[in-house]
Structures are given as C-alpha cells and as structure tokens.
MOPAC internal coordinates of N, CA, C and O (Angstrom, degrees):
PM7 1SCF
backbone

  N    0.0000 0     0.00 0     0.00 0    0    0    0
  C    1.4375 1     0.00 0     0.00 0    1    0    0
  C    1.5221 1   108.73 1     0.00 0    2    1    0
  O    1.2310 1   121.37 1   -38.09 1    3    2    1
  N    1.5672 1   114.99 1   141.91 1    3    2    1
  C    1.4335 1   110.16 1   178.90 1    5    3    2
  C    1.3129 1   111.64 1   -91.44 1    6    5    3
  O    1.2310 1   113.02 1   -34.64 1    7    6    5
  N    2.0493 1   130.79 1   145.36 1    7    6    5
  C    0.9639 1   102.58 1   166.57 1    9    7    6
  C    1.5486 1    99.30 1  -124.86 1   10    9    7
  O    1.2310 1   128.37 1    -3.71 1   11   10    9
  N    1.5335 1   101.48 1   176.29 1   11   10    9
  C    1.9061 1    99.19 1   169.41 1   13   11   10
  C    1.8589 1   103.38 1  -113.55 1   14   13   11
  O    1.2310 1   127.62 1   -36.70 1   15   14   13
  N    1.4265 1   102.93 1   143.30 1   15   14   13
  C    1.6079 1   100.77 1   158.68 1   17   15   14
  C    1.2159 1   114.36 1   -65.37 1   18   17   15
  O    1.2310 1   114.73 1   -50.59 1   19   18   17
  N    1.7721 1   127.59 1   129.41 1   19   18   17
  C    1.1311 1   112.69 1   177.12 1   21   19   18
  C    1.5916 1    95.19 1  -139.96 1   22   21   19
  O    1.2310 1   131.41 1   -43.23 1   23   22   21
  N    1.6144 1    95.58 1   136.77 1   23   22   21
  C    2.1421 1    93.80 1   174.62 1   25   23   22
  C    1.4426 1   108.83 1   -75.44 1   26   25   23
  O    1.2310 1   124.50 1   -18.08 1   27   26   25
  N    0.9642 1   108.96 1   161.92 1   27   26   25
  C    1.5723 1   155.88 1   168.58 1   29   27   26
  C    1.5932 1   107.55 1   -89.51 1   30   29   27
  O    1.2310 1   119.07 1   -55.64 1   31   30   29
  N    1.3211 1   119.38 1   124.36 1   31   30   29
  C    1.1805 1   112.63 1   174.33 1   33   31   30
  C    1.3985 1    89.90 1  -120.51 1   34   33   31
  O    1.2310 1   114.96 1    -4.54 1   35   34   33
  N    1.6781 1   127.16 1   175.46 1   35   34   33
  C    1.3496 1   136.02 1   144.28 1   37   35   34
  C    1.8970 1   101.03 1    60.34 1   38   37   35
  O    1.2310 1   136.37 1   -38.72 1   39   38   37
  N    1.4293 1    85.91 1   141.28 1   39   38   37
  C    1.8061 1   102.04 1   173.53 1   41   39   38
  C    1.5818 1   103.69 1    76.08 1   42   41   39
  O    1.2310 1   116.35 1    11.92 1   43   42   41
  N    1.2504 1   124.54 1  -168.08 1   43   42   41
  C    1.2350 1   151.13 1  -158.96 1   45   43   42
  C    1.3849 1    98.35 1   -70.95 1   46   45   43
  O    1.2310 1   107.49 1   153.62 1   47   46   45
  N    1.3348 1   140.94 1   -26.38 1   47   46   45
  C    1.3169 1   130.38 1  -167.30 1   49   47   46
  C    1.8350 1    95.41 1  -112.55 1   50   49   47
  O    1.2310 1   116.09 1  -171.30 1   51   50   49
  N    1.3308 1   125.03 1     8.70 1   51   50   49
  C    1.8626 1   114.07 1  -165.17 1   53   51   50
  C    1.7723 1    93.68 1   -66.80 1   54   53   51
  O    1.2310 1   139.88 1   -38.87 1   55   54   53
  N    1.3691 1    79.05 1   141.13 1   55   54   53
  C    1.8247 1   100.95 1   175.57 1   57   55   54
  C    1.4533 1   100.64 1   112.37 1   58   57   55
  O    1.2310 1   124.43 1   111.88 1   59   58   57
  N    0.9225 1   109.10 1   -68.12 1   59   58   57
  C    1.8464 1   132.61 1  -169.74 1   61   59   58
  C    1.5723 1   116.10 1   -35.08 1   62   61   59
  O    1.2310 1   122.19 1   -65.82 1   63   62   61
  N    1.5001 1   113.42 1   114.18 1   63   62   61
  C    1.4865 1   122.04 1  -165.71 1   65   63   62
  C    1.7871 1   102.42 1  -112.27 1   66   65   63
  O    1.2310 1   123.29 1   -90.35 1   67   66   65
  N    1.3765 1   111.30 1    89.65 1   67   66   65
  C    1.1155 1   113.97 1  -165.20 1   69   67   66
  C    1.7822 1   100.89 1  -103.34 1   70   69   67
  O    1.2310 1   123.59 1   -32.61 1   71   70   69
  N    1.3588 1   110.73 1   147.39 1   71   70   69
  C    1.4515 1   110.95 1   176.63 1   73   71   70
  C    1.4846 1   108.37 1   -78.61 1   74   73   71
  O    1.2310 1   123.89 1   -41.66 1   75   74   73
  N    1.7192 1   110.14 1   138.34 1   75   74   73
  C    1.1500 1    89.72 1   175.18 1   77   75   74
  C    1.9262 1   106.71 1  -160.12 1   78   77   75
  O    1.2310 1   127.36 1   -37.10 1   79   78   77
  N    1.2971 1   103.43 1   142.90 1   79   78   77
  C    1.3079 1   145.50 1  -154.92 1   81   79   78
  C    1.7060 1   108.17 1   -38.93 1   82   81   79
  O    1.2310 1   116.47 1   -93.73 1   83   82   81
  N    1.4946 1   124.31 1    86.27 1   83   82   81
  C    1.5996 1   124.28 1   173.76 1   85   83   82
  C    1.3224 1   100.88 1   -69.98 1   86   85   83
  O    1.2310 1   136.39 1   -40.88 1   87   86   85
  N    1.7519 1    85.86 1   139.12 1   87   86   85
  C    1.5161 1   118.78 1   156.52 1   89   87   86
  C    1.3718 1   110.38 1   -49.19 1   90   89   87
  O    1.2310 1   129.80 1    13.69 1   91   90   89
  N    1.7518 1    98.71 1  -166.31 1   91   90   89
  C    1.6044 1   100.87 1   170.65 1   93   91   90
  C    1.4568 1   113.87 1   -97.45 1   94   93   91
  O    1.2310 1   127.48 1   177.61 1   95   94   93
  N    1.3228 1   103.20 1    -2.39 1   95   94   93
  C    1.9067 1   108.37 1   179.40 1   97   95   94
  C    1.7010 1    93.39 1   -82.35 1   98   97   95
  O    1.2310 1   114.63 1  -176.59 1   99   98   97
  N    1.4251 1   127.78 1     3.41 1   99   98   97
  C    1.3634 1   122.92 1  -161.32 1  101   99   98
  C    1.8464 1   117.05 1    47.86 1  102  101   99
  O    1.2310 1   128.95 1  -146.84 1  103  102  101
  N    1.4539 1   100.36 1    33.16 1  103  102  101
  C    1.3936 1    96.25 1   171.24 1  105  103  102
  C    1.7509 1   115.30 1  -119.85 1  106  105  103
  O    1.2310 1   116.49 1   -50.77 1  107  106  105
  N    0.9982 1   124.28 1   129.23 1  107  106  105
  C    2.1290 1   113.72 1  -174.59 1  109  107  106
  C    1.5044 1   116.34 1   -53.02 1  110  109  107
  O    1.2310 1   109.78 1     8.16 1  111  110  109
  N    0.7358 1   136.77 1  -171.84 1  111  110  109
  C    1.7674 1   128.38 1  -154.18 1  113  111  110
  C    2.0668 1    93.80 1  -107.68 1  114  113  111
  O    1.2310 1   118.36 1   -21.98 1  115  114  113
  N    1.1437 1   120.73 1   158.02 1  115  114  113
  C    0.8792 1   125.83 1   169.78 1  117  115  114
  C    1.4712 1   122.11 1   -33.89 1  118  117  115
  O    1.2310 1   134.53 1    97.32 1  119  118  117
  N    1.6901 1    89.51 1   -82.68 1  119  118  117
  C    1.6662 1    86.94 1   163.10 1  121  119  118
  C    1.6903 1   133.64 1  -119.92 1  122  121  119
  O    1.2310 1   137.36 1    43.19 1  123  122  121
  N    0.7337 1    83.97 1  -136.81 1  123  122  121
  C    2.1022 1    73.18 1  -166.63 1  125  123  122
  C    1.5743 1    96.52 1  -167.87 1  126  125  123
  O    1.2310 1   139.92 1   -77.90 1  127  126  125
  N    1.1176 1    78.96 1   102.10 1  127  126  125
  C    1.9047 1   104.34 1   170.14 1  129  127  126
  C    1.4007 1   118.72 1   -83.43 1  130  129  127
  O    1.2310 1   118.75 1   -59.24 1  131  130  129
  N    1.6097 1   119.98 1   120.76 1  131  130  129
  C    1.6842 1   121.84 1  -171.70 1  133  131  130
  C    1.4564 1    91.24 1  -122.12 1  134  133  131
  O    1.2310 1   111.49 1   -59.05 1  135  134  133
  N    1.3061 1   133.63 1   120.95 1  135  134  133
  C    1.7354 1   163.42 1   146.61 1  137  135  134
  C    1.4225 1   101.34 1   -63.38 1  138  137  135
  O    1.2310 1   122.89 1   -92.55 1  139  138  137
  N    1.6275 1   112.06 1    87.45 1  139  138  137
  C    1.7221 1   122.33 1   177.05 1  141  139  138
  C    1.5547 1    87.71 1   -93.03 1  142  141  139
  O    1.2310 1   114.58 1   -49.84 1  143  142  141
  N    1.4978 1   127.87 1   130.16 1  143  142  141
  C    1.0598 1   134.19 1  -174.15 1  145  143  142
  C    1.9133 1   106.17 1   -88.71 1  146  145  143
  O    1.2310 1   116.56 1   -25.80 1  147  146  145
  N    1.3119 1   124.15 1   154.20 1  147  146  145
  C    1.3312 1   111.05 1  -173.73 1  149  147  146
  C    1.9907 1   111.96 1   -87.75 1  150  149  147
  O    1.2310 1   122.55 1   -49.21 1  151  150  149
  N    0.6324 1   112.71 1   130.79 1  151  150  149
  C    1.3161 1   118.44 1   165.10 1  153  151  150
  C    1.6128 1   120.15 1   -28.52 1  154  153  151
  O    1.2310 1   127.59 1   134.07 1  155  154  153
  N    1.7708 1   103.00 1   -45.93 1  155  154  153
  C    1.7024 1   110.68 1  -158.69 1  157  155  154
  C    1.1596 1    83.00 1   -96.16 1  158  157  155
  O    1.2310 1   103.81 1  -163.20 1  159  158  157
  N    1.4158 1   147.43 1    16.80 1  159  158  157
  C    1.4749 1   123.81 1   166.03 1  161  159  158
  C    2.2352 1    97.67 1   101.03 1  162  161  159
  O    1.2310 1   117.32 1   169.30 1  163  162  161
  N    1.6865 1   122.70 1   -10.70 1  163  162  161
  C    1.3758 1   122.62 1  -146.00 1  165  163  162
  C    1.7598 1    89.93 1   -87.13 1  166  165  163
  O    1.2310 1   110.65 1    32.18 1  167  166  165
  N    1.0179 1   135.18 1  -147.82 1  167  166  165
  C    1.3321 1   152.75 1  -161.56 1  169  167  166
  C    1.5338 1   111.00 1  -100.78 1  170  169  167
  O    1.2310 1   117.31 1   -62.88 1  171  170  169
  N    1.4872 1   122.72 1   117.12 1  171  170  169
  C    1.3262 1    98.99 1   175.05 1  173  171  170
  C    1.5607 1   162.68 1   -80.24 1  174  173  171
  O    1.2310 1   112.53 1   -29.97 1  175  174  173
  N    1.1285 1   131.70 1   150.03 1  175  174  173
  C    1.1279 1   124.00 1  -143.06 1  177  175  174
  C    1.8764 1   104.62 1   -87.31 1  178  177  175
  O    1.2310 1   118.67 1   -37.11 1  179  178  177
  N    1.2066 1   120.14 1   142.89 1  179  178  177
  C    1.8139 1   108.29 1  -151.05 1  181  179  178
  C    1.9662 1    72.64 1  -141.57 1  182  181  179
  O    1.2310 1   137.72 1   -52.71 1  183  182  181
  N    1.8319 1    83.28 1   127.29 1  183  182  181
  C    1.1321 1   111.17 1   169.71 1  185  183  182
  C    1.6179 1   116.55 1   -91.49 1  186  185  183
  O    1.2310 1   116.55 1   -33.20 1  187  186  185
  N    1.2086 1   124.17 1   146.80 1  187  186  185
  C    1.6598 1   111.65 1   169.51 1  189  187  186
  C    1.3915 1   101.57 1  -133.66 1  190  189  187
  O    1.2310 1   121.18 1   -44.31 1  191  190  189
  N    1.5027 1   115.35 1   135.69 1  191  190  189
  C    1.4928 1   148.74 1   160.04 1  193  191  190
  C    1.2122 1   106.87 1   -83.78 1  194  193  191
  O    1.2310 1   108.51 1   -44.55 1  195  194  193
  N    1.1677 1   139.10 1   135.45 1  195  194  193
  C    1.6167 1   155.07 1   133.25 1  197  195  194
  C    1.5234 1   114.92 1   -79.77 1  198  197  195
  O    1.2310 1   124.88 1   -48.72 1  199  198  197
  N    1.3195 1   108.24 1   131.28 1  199  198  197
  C    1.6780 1   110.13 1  -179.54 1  201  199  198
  C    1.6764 1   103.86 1   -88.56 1  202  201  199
  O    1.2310 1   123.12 1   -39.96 1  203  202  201
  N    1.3234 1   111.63 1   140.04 1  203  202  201
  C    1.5739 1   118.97 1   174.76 1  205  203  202
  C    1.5362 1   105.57 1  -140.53 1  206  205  203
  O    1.2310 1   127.69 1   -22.28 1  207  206  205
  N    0.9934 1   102.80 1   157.72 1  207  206  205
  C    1.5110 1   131.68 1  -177.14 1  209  207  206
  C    1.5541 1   116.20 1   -46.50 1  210  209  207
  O    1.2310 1   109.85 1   -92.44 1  211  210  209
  N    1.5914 1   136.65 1    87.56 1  211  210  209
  C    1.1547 1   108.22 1   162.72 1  213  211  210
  C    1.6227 1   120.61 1  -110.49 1  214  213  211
  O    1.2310 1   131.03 1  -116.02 1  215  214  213
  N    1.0371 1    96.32 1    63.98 1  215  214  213
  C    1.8599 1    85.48 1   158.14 1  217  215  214
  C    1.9175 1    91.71 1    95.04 1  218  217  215
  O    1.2310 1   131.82 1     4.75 1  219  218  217
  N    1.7097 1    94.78 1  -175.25 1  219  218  217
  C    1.1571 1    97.05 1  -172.78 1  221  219  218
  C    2.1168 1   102.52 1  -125.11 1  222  221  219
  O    1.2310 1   121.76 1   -13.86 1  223  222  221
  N    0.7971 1   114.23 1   166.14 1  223  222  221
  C    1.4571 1   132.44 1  -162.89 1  225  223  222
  C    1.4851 1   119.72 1  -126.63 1  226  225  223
  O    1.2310 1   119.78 1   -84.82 1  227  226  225
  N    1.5305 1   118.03 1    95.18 1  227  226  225
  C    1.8832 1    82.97 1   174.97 1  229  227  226
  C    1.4711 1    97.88 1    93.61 1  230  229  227
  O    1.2310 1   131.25 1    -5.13 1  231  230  229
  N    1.2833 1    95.89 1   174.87 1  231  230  229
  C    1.6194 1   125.44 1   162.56 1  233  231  230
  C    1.5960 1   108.14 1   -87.90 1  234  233  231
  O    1.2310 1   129.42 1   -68.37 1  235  234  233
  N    1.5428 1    99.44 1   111.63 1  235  234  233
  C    1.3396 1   116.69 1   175.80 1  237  235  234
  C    1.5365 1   122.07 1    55.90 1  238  237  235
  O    1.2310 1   122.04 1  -160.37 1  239  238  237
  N    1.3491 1   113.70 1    19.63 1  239  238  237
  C    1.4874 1   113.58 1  -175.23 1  241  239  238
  C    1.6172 1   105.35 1  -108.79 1  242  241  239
  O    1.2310 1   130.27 1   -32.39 1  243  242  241
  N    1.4881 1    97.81 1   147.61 1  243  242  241
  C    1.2978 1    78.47 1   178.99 1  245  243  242
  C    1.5200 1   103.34 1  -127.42 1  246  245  243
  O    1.2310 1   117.20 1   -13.37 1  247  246  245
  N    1.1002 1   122.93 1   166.63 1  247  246  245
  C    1.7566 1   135.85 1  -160.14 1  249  247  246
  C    1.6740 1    99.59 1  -113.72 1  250  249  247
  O    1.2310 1   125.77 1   -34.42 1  251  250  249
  N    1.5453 1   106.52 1   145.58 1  251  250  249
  C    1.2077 1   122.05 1   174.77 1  253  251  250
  C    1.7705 1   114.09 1  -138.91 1  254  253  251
  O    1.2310 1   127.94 1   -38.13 1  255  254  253
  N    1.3488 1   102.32 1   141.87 1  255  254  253
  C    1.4524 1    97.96 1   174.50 1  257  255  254
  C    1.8886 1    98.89 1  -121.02 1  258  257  255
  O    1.2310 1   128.46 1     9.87 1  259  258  257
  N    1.5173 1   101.32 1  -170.13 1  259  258  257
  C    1.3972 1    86.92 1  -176.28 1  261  259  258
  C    1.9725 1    81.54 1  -144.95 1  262  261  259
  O    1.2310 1   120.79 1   -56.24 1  263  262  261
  N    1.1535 1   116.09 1   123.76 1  263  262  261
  C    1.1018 1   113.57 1   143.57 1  265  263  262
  C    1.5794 1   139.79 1  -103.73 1  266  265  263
  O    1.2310 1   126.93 1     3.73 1  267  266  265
  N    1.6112 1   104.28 1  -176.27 1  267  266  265
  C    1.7670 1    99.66 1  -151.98 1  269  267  266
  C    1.4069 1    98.50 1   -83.57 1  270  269  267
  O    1.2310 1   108.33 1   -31.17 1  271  270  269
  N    1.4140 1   139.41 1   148.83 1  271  270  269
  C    1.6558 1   154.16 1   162.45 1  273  271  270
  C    1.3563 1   105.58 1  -103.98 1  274  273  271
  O    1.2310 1   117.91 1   -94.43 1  275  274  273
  N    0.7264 1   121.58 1    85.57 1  275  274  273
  C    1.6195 1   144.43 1   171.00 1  277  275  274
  C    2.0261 1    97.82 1   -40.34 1  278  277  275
  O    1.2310 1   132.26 1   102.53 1  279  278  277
  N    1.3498 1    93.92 1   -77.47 1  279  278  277
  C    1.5256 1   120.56 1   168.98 1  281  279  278
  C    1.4475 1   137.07 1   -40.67 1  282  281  279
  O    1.2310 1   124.93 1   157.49 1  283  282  281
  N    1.3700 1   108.14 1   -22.51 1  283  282  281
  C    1.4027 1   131.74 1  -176.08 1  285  283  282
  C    1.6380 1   100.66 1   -84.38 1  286  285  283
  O    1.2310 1   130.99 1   -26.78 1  287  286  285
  N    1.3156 1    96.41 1   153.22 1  287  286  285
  C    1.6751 1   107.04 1  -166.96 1  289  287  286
  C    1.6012 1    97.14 1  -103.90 1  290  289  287
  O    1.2310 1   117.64 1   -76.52 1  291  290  289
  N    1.0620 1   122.10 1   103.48 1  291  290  289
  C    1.5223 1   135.93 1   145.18 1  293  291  290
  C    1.2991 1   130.07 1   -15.92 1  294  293  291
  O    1.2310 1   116.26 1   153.36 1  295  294  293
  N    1.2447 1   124.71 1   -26.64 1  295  294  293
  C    1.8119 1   134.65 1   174.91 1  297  295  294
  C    1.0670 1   106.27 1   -94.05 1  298  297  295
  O    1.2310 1   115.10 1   149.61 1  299  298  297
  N    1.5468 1   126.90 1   -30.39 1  299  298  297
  C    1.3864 1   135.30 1  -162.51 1  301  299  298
  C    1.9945 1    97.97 1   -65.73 1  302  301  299
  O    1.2310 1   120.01 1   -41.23 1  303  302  301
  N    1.5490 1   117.59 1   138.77 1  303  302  301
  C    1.1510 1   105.42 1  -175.70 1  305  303  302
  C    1.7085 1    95.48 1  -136.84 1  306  305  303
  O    1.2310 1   116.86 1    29.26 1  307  306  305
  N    1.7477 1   123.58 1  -150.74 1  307  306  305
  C    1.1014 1   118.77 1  -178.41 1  309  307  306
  C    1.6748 1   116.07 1   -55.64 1  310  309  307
  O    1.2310 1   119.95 1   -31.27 1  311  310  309
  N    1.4409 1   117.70 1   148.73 1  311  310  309
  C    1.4182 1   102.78 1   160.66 1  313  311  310
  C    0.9757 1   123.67 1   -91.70 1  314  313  311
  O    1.2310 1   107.31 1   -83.60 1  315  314  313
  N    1.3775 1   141.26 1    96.40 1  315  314  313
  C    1.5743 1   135.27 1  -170.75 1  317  315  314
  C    1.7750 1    97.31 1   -94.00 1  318  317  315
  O    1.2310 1   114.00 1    -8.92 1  319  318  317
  N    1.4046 1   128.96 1   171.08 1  319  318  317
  C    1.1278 1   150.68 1  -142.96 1  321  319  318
  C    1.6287 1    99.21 1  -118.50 1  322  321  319
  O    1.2310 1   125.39 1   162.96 1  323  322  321
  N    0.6405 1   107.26 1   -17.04 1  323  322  321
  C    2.2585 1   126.93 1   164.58 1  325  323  322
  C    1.1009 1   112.65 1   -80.78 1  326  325  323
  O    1.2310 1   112.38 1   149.04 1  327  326  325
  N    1.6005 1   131.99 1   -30.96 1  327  326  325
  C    1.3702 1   116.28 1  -147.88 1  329  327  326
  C    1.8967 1    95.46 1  -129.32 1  330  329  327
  O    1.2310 1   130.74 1  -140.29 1  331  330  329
  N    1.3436 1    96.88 1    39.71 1  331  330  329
  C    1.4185 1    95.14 1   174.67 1  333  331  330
  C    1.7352 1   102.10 1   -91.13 1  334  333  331
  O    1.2310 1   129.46 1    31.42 1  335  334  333
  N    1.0611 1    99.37 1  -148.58 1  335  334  333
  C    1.6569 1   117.12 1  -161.49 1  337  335  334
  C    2.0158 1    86.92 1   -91.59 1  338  337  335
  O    1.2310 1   122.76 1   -46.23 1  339  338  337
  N    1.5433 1   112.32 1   133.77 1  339  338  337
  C    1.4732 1    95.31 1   169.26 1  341  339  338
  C    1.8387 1   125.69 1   -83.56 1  342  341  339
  O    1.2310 1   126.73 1   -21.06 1  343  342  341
  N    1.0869 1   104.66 1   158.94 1  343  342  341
  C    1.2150 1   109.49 1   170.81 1  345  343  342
  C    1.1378 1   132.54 1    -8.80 1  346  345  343
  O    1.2310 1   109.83 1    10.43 1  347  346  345
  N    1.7692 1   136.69 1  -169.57 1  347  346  345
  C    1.3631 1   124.19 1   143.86 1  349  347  346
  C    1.4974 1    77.20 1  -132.41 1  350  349  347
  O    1.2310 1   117.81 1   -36.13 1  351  350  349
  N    1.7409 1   121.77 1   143.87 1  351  350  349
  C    1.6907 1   115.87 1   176.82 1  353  351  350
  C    1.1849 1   107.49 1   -60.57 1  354  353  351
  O    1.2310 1   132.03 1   -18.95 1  355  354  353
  N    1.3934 1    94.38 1   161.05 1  355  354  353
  C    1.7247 1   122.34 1  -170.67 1  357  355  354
  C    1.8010 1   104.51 1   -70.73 1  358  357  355
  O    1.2310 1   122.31 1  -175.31 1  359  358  357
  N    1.3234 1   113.18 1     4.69 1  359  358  357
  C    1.8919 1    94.24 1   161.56 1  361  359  358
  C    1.4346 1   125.71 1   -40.27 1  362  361  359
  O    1.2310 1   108.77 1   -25.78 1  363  362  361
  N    1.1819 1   138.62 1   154.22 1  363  362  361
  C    1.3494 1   140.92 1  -152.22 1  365  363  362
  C    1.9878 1    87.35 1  -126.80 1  366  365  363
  O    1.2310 1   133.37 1   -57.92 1  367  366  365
  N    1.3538 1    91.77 1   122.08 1  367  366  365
  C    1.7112 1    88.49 1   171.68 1  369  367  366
  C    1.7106 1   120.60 1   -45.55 1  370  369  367
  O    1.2310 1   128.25 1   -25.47 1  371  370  369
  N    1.4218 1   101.71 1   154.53 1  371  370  369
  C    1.4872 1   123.04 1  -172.82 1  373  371  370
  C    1.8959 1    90.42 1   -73.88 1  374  373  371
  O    1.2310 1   127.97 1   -49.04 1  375  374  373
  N    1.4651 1   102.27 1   130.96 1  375  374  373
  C    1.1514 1   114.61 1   178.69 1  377  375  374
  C    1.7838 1   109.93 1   -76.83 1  378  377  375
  O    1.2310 1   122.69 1   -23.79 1  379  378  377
  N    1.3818 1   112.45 1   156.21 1  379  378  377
  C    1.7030 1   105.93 1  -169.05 1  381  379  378
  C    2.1103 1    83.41 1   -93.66 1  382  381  379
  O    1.2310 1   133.84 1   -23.35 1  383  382  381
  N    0.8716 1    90.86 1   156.65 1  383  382  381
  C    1.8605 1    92.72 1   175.81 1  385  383  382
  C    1.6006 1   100.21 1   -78.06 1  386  385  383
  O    1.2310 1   121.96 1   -32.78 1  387  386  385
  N    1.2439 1   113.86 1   147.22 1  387  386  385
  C    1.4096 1   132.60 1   167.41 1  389  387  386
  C    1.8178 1   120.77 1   -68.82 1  390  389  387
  O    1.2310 1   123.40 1   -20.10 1  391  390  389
  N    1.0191 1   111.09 1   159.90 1  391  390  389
  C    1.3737 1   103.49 1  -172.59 1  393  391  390
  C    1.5699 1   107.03 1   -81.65 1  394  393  391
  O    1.2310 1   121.62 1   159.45 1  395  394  393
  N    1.1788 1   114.50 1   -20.55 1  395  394  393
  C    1.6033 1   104.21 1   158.43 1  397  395  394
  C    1.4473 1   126.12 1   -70.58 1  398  397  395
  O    1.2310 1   105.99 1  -166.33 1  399  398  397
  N    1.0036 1   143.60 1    13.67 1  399  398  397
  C    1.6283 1   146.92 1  -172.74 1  401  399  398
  C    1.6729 1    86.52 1  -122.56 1  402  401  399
  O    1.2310 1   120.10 1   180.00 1  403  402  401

C-alpha cells in the first residue's frame, strides 16, 4: 500500500507528520479519525481531522494536510446511498369518501 507524509495542524496532534494510507485515486481519505483512549477506563474520546488543500509538490503532485475539526461529529462515517433512513411502503393513502357515498 502507498502512503504520503501528511501534517497535522491544530488540536492534540499540531506539528505531527504522520504517514498516511492512499486510496486508489492516490488521494488520503477526507478525514482521519484518532481513538484517544480514556484514562478512567470510560469510552473513547475520537478526534476528527479534515483533509485540505496544501499546495502542490513536485511534478504534478499534489500535497495535503489535514487539520483538527473540533466541531465535527466523530460517529458520523461514509455516506453511502443504502444507509439512509428506510422508506415508508408504497401503500397509496386511504381515500376520504365523496359526498355521493
């Protein structure tokens, strides 16, 4: 698998040039989820990175950093087109009776 070094700006990881894991478009995933485990034994606490644009690198390469989203929801994962809310079935509403009946 190929990876790229990419920095970390902002939050608990700023500075930090961690390698990290290309797709098959050879680009790193949007965002980047970090699982800080709790100290007291409680649930862990999940950081989220967003990837943004830095500039270009090289011949035709282009560079990414990821900074920290404070704001961004941590459970939230891909949106695939399956995993929305389901349906309600295709029954056709109960008609009101007409004033002739």
């Amino acid at each position: 698998m190929k990876t790229q070094d990419t920095p970390f700006v902002g939050g608990p990881l700023d500075g930090r040039v961690l390698p990290v894991l290309l797709g098959i478009t050879g680009h790193p995933p949007k965002t980047y989820r970090v699982p800080v485990p709790d100290p007291a034994g409680g649930p862990d606490t999940v950081l989220v990175y967003r990837r943004v644009d830095a500039g270009r690198g090289g011949f035709m390469q282009q560079l990414w950093k990821y900074e920290y989203a404070p704001d961004a929801d941590p459970g939230r994962g891909p949106k695939w087109p399956w995993s929305g809310p389901r349906r309600q079935s295709a029954t056709p509403p109960e008609r009101p009776p007409s004033p002739d009946e």
